[in-house]
Residue frames as qw, qx, qy, qz and C-alpha x, y, z in Angstrom:
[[0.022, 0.098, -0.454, -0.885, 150.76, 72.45, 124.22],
 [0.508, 0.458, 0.433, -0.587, 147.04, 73.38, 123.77],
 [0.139, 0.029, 0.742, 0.655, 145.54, 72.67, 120.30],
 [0.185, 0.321, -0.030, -0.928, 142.76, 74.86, 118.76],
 [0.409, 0.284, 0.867, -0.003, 139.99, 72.81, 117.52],
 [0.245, 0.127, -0.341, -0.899, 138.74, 74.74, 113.62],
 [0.610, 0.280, 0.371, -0.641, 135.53, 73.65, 112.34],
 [0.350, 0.091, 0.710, 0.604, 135.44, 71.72, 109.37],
 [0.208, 0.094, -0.317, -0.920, 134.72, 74.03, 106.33],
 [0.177, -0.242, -0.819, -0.489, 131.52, 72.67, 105.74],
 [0.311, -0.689, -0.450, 0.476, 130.00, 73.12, 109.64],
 [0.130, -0.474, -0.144, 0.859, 131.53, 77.07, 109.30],
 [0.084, 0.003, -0.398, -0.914, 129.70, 77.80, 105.63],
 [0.195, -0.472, -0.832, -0.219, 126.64, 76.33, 106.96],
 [0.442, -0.461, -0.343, 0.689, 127.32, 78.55, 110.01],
 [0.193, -0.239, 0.167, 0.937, 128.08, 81.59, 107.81],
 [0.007, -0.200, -0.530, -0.824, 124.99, 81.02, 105.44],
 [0.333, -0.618, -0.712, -0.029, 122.60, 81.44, 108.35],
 [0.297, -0.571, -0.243, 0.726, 123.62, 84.21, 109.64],
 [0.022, -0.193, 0.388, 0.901, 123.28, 85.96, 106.08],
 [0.278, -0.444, -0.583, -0.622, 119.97, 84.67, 105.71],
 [0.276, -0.727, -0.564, 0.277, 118.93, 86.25, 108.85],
 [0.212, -0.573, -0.066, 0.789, 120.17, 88.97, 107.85],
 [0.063, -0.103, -0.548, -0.827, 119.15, 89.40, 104.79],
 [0.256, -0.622, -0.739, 0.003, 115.39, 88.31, 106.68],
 [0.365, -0.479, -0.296, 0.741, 116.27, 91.49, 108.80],
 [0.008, 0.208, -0.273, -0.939, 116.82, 93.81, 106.05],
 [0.212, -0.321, -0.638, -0.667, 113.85, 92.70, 103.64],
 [0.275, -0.581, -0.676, 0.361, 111.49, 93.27, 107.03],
 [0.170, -0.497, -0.128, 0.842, 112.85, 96.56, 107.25],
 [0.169, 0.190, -0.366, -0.895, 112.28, 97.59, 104.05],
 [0.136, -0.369, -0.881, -0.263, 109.24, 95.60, 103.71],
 [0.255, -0.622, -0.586, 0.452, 107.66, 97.96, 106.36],
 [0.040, -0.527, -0.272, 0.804, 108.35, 100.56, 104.98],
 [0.131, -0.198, -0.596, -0.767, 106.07, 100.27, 101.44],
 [0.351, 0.190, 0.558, -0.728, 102.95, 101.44, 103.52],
 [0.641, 0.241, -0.412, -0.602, 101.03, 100.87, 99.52],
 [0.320, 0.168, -0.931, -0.059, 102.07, 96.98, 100.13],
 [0.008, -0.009, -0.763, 0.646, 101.15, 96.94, 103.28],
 [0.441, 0.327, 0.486, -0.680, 97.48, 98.14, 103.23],
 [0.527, 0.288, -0.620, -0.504, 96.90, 96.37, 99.52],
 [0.492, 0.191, -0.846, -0.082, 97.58, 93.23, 101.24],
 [0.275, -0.055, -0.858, 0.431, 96.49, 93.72, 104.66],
 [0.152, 0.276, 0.435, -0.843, 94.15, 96.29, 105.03],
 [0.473, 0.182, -0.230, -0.831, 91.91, 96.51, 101.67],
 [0.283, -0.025, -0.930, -0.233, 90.73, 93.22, 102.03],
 [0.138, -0.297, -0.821, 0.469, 88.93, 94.07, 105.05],
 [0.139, 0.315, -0.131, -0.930, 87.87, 97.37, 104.19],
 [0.473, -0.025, -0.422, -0.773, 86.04, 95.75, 101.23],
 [0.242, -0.154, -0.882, 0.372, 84.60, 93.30, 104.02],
 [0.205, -0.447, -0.538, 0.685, 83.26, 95.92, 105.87],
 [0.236, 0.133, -0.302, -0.914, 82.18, 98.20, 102.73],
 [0.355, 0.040, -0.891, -0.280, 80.13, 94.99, 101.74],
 [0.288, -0.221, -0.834, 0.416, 78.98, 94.05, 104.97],
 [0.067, 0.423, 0.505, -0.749, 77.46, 97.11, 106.01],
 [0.432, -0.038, -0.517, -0.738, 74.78, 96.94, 102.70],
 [0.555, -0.147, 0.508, -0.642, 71.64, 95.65, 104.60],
 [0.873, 0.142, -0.131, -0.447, 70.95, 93.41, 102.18],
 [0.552, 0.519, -0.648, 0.080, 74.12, 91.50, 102.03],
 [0.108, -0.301, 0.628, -0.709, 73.15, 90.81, 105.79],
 [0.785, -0.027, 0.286, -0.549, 70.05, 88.83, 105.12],
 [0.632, -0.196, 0.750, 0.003, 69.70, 85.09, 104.32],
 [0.547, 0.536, -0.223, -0.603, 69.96, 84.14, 100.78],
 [0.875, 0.221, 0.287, -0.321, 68.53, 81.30, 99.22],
 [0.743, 0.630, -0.214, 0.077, 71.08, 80.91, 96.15],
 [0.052, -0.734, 0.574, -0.358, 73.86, 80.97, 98.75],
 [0.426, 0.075, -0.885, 0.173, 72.38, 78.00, 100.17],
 [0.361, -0.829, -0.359, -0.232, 70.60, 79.99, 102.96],
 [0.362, -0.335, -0.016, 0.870, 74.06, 81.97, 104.58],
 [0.120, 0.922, 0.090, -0.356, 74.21, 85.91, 103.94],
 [0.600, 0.781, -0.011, 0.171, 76.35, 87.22, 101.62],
 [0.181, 0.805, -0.503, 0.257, 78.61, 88.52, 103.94],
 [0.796, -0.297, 0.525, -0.046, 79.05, 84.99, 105.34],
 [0.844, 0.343, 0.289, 0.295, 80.32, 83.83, 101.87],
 [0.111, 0.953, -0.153, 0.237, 82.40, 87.08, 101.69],
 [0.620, -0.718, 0.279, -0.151, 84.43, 86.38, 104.42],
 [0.837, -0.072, 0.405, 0.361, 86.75, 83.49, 102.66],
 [0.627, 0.648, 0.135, 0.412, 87.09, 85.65, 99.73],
 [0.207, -0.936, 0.255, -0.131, 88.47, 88.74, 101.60],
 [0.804, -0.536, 0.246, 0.069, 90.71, 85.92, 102.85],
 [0.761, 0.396, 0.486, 0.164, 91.60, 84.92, 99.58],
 [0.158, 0.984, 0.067, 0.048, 91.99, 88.58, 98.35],
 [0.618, -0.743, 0.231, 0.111, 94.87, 88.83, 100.31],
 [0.633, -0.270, 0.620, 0.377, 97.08, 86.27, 99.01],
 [0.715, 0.428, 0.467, 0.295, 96.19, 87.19, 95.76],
 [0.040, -0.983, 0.177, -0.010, 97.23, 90.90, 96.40],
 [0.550, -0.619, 0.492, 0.268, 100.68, 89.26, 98.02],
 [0.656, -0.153, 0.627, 0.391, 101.65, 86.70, 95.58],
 [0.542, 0.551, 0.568, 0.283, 100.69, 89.00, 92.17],
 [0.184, 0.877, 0.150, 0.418, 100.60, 92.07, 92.55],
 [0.517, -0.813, 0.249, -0.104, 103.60, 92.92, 95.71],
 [0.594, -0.629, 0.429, 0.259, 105.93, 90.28, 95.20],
 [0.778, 0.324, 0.268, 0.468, 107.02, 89.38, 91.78],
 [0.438, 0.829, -0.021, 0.346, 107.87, 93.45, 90.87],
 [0.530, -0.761, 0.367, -0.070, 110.06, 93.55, 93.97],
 [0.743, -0.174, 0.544, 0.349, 112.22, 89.81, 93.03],
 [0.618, 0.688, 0.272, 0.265, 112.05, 91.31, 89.14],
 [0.047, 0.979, -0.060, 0.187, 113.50, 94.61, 90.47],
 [0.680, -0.578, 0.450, 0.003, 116.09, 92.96, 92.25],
 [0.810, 0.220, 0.465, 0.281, 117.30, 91.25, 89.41],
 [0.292, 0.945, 0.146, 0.032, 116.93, 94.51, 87.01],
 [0.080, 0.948, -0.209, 0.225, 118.94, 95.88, 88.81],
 [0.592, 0.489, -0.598, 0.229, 121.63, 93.53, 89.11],
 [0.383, -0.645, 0.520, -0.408, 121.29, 92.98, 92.78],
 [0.912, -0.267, 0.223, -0.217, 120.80, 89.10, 92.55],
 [0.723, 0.580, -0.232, 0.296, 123.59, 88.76, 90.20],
 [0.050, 0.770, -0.410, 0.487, 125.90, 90.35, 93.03],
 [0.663, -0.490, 0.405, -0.395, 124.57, 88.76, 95.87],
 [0.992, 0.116, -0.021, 0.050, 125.50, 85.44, 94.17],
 [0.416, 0.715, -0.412, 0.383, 129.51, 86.62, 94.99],
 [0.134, -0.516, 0.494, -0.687, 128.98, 87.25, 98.39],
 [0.015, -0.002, -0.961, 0.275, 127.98, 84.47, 101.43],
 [0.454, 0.363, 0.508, -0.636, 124.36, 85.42, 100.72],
 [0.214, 0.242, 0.850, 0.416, 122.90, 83.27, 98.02],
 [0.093, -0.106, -0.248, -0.958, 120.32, 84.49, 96.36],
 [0.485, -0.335, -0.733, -0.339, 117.91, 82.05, 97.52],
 [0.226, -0.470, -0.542, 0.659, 117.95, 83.58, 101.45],
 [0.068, 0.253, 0.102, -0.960, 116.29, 86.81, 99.55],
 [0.343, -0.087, -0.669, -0.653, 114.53, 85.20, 97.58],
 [0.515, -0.261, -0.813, 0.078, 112.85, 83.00, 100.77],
 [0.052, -0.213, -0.402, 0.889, 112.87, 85.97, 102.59],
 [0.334, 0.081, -0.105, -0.933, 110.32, 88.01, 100.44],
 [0.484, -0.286, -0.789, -0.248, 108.02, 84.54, 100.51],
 [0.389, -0.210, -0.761, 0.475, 108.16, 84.67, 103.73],
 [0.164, -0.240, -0.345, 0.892, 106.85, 87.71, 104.43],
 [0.336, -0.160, -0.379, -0.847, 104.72, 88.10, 101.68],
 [0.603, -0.189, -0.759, -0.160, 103.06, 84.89, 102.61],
 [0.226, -0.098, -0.592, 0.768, 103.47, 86.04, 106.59],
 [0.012, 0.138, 0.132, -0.982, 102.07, 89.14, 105.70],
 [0.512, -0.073, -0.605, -0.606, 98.76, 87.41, 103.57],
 [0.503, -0.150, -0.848, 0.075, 98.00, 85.42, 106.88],
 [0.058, 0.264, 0.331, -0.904, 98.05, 88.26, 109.33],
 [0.335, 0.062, -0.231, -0.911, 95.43, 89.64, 106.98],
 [0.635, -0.170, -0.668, -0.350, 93.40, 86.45, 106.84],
 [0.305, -0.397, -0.778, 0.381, 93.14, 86.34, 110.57],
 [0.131, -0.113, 0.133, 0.976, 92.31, 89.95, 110.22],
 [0.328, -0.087, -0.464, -0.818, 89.69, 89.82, 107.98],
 [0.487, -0.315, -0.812, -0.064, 88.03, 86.61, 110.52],
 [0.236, -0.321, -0.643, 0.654, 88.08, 88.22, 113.29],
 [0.174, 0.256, 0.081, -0.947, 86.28, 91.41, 111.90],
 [0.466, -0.192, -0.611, -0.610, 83.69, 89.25, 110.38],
 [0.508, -0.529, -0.647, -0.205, 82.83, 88.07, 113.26],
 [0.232, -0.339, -0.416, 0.812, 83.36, 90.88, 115.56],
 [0.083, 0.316, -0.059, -0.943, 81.13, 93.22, 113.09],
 [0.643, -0.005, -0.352, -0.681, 78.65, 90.92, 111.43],
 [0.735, -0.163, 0.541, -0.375, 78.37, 88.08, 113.62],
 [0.717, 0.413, -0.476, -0.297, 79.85, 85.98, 111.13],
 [0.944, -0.288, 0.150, -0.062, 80.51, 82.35, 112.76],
 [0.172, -0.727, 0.665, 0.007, 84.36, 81.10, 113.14],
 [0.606, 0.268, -0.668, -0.338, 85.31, 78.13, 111.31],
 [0.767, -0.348, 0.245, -0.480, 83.74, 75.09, 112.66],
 [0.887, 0.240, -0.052, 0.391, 86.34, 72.59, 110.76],
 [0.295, -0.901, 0.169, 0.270, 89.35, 74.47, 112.54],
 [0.449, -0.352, 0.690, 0.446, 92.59, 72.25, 111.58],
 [0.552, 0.394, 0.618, 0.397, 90.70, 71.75, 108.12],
 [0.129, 0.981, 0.133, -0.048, 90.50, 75.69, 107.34],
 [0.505, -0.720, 0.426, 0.213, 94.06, 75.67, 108.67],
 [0.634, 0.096, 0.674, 0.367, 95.22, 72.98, 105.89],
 [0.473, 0.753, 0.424, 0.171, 93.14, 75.02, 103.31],
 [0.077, 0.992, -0.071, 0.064, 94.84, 78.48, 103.87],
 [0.644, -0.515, 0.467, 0.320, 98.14, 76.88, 104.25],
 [0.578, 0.069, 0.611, 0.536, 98.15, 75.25, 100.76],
 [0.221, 0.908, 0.336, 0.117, 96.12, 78.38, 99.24],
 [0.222, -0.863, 0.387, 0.238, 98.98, 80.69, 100.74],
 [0.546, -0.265, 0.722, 0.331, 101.46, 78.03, 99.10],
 [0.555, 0.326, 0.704, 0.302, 99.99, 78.37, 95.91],
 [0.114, 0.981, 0.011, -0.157, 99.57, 82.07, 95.62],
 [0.171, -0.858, 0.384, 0.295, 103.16, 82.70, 96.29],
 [0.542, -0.206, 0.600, 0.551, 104.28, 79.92, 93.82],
 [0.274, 0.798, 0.536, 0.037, 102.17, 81.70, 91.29],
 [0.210, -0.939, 0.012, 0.271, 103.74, 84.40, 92.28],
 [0.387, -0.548, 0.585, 0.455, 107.26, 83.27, 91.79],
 [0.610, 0.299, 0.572, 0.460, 106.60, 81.75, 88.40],
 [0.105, 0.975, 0.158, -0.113, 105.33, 85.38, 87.67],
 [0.321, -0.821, 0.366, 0.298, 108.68, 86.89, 88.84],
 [0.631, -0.233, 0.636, 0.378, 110.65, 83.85, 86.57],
 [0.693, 0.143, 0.545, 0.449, 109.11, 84.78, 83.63],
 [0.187, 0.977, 0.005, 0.101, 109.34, 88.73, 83.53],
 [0.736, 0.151, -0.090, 0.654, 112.55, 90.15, 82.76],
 [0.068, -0.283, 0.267, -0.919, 111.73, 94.04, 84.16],
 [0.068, 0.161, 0.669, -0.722, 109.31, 95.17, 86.27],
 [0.506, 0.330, -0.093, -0.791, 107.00, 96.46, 84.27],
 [0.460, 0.098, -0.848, -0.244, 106.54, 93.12, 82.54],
 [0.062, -0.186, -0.814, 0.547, 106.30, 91.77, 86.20],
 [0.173, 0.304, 0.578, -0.737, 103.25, 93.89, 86.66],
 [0.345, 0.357, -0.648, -0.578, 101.99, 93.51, 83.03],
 [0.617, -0.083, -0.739, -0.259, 101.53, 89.52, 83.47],
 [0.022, -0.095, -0.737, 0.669, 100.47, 90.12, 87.15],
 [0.644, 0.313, 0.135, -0.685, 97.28, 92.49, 86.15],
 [0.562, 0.231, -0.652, -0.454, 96.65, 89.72, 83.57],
 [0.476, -0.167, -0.848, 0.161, 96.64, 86.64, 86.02],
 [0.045, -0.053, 0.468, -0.881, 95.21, 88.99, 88.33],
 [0.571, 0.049, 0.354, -0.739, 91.40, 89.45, 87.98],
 [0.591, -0.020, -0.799, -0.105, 91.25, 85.57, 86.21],
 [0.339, 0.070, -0.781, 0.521, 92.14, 85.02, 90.14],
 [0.334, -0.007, 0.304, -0.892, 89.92, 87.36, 91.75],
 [0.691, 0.004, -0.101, -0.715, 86.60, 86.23, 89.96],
 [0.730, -0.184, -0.653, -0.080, 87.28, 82.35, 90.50],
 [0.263, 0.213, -0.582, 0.740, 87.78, 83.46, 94.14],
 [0.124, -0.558, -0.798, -0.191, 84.89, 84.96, 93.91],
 [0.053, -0.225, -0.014, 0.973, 85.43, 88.42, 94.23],
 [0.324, 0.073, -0.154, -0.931, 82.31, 89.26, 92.03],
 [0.765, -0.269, -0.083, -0.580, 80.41, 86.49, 92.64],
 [0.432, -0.569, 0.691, -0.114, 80.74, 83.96, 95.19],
 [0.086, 0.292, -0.913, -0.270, 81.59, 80.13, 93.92],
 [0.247, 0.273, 0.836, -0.406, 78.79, 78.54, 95.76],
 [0.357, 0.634, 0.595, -0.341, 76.45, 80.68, 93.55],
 [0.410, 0.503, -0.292, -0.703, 77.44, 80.27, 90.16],
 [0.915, 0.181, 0.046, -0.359, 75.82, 78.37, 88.04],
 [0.783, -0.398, 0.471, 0.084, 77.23, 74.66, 87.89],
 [0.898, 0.226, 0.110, 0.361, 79.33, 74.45, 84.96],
 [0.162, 0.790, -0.359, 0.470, 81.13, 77.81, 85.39],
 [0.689, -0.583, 0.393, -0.176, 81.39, 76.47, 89.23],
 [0.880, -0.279, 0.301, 0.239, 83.09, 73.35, 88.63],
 [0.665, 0.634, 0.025, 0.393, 85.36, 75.27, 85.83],
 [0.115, -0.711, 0.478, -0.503, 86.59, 77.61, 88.52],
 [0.728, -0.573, 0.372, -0.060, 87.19, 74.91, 91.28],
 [0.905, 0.079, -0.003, 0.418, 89.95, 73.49, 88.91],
 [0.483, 0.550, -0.263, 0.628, 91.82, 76.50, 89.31],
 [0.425, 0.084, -0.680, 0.592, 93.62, 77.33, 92.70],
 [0.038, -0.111, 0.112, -0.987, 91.82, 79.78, 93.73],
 [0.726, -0.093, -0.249, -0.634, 88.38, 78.18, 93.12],
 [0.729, -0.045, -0.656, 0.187, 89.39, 74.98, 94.33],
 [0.111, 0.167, -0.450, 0.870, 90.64, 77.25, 97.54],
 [0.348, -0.255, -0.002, -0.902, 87.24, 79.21, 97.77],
 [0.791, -0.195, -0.442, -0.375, 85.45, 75.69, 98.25],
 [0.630, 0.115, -0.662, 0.388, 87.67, 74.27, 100.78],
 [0.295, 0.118, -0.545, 0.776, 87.18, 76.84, 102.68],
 [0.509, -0.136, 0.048, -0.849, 83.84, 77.17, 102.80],
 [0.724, 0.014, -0.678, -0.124, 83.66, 73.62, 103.64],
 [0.589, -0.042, -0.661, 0.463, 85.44, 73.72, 106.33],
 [0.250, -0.167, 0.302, -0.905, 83.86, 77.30, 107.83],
 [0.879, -0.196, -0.092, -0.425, 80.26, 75.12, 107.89],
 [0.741, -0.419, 0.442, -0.283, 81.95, 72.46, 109.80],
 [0.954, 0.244, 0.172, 0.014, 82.87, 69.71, 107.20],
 [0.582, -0.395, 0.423, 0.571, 86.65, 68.56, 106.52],
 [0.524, 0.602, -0.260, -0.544, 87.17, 70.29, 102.84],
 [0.974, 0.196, 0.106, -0.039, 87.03, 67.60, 100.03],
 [0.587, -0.580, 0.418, 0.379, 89.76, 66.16, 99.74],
 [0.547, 0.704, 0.264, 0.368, 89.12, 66.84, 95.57],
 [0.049, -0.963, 0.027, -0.262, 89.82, 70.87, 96.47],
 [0.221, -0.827, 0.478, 0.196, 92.99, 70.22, 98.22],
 [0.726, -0.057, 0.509, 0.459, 94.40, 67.73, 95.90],
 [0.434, 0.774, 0.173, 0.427, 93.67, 70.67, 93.30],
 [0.017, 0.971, -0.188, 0.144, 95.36, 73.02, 95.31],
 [0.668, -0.543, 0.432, 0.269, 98.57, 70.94, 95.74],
 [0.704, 0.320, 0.567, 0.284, 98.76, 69.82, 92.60],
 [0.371, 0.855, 0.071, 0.357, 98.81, 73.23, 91.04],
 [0.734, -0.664, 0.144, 0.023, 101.21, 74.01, 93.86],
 [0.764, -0.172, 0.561, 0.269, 103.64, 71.54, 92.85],
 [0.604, 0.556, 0.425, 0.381, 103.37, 72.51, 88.99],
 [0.257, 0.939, 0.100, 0.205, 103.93, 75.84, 89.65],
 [0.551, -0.726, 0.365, 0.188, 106.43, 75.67, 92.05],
 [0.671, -0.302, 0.460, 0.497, 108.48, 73.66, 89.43],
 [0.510, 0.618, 0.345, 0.489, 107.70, 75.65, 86.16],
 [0.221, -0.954, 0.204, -0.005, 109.20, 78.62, 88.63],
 [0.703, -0.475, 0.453, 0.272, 112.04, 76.80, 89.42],
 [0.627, 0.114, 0.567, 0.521, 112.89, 75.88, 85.68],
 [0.481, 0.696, 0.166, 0.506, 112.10, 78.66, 83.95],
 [0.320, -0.921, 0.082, 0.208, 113.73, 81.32, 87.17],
 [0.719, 0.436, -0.202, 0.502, 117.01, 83.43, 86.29],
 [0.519, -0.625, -0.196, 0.549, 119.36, 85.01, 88.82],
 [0.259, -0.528, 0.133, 0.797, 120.09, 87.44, 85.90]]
């Protein structure tokens, strides 16, 4: 007599909830691909305003208040920057809001897909999809202005890791504490161009004056912008600038976590 060897229940729902969060990874790809608005918000207009930027002769010459870099050498992190702040503000919270709205996480919480495999999905991708763009934006700086490739590699690497990690919990706290969409996109534009200008979208960090400067490096974004311009000149970023950008990280990640609803 042969005997049939089951899994034990615990081995087959572990079993069962990977396969649903690869599928659910599947699906939110698909449809991620096809919002072409997302898509070139996050990946494409950063460069673009690179390359708008860049090709002003002046922004191309050496500038004293910069330190002696060009403009579009201090450009180059922000664009980077841009990105993730496109992904994790303005792309993913009305998407995990809408999902909710409309009762889909509430459902999915029946069925062997938890909500937290869609939820990990749409990080993923956002946060994927913010990195693409940040190699994206390096390579055309320095294919098209001769802009120099970080010279601190594995420290640039660290920086745009925890910078990506801090958008997208940003992000999620966003998502946790709008109940529609519209809300969602409401207290997005609102945290939005705060973000941008310590980035240094309108002017770069390096070259504002020093008490607005060290006011923006306490927030992620500013703390970010330095790091990485540390590390593009050659030097490991301080290790001040990533303990701010963990640290807000970590706070946001858990005021997401405690104030998030699945309905």
């Amino acid at each position: 007599m042969t005997t049939t060897l089951t899994p034990p229940r615990p081995a087959r729902a572990a079993r069962t909830s990977r396969t649903a969060a690869v599928a659910v990874l599947k699906t939110e790809t698909r449809l991620f691909r096809r919002e072409p608005a997302g898509l070139f918000w996050i990946m494409v207009f950063p460069t673009v305003l690179l390359v708008v930027l860049g090709s002003i002769p002046g922004f191309r010459d050496p500038d004293k208040a910069l330190g002696g870099i060009r403009f579009v050498d201090a450009y180059v992190p922000v664009a980077v920057l841009l990105s993730m702040i496109m992904a994790g503000l303005q792309a993913m919270p009305p998407v995990i809001t809408g999902y909710r709205e409309r009762g889909i996480l509430r459902r999915m919480s029946a069925t062997p897909v938890r909500p937290s495999a869609l939820l990990g999905a749409q990080m993923g991708l956002h946060g994927a999809a913010a990195l693409i763009s940040a190699l994206l934006s390096l390579t055309v700086g320095r294919l098209a202005f001769h802009v120099a490739l970080p010279h601190q590699l594995f420290g640039y690497a660290l920086g745009l890791l925890l910078a990506v990690l801090s958008a997208l919990a940003l992000g999620a706290l966003v998502s946790a504490l709008s109940r529609t969409s519209k809300v969602a996109n409401a207290i997005g534009s609102a945290v939005f161009f705060p973000m941008m200008f310590s980035a240094g979208v309108w002017l770069p960090v390096q070259a504002m004056p020093d008490t607005l400067g060290r006011i923006v490096e306490l927030l992620p974004f500013g703390a970010a912008a330095q790091a990485l311009n540390e590390a593009a000149a050659g030097s490991w970023p301080g290790w001040d600038h990533l303990g701010i950008l963990a640290l807000w990280t970590v706070l946001l990640s858990a005021a997401a976590t405690r104030w998030f609803r699945w309905e």
